[in-house]
C-alpha positions in Angstrom: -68.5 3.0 -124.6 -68.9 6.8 -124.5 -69.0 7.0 -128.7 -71.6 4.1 -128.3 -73.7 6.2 -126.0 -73.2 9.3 -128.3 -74.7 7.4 -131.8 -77.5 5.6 -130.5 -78.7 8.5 -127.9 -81.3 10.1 -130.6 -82.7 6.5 -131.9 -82.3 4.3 -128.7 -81.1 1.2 -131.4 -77.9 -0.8 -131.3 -74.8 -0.5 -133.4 -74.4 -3.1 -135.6 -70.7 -4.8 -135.0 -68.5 -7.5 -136.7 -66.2 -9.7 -134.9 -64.5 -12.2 -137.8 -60.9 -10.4 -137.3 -61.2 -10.3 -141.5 -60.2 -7.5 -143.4 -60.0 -5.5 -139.8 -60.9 -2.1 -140.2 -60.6 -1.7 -144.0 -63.4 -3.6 -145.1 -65.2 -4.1 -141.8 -64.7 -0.6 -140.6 -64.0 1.8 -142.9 -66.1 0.2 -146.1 -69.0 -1.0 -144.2 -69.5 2.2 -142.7 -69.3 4.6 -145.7 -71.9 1.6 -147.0 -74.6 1.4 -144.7 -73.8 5.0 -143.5 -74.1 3.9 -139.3 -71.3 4.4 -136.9 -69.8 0.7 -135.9 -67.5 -1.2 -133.5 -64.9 -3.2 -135.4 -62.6 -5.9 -134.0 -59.5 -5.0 -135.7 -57.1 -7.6 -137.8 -54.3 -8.9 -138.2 -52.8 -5.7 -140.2 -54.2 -3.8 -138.0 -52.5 -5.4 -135.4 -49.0 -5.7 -137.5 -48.6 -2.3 -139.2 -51.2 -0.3 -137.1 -49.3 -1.4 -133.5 -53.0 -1.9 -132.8 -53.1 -3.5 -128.9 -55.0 -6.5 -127.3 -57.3 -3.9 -125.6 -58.4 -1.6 -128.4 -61.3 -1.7 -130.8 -61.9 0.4 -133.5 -65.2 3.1 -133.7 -65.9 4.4 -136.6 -68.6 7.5 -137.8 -69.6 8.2 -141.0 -69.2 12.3 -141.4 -72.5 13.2 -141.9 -73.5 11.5 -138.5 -70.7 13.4 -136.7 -73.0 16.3 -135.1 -75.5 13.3 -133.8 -72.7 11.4 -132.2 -71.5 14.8 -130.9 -74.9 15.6 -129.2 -75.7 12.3 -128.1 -72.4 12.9 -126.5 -73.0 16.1 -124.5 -76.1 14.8 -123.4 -75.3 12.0 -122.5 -72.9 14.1 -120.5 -75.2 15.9 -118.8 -76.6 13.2 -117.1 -73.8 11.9 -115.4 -72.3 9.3 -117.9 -68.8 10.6 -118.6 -65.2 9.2 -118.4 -63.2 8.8 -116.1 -66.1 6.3 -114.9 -66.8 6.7 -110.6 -66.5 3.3 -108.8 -68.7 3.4 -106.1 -67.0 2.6 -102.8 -69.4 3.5 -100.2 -69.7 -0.1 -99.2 -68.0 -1.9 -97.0 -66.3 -4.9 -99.0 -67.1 -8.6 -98.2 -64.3 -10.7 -97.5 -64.1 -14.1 -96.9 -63.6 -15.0 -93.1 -59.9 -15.8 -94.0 -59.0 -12.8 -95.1 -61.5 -10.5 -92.4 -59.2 -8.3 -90.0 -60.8 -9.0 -86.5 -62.1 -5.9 -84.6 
């Protein structure tokens, strides 16, 4: 989410993303980026998955090298406004339970 923020800060447009499973990060990650030169979020294969050890929860960003400084100060400013990791929950409310589960007073 961050790396997202970072590359579209400047331009305000979406990433363009794939999410076949083909060809993983090789071709949709790696190739397509160094192709259409635009960062991208890639659902990562079967090989991926196999040989990379690549888990159920991970995707694959990738930046091509001349966009590196952008994503960088996308990034900090992005920062700067309050949008960082670890993310805050906000627990200033009282939750709402259903009556079953409410603790009399």
């Amino acid at each position: 989410m961050r790396l997202v923020h970072g590359a579209t800060r400047e331009k305000g447009a979406s990433l363009p993303s794939i999410f076949s499973g083909k060809f993983g990060v090789c071709n949709e990650g790696v190739l397509q980026t160094l192709k259409i030169k635009e960062p991208r979020v890639v659902l990562p294969g079967n090989g991926d998955r196999v040989w990379g050890m690549v888990q159920d929860d991970e995707f694959v960003f990738t930046i091509p090298g001349e966009l590196l400084d952008q994503v960088i100060t996308g990034l900090e400013a992005t920062h700067r406004t309050g949008i960082r990791y670890p993310i805050p929950i906000d627990v200033r409310h009282e939750p709402l339970f259903p009556p079953q589960l409410r603790v009399p007073k």
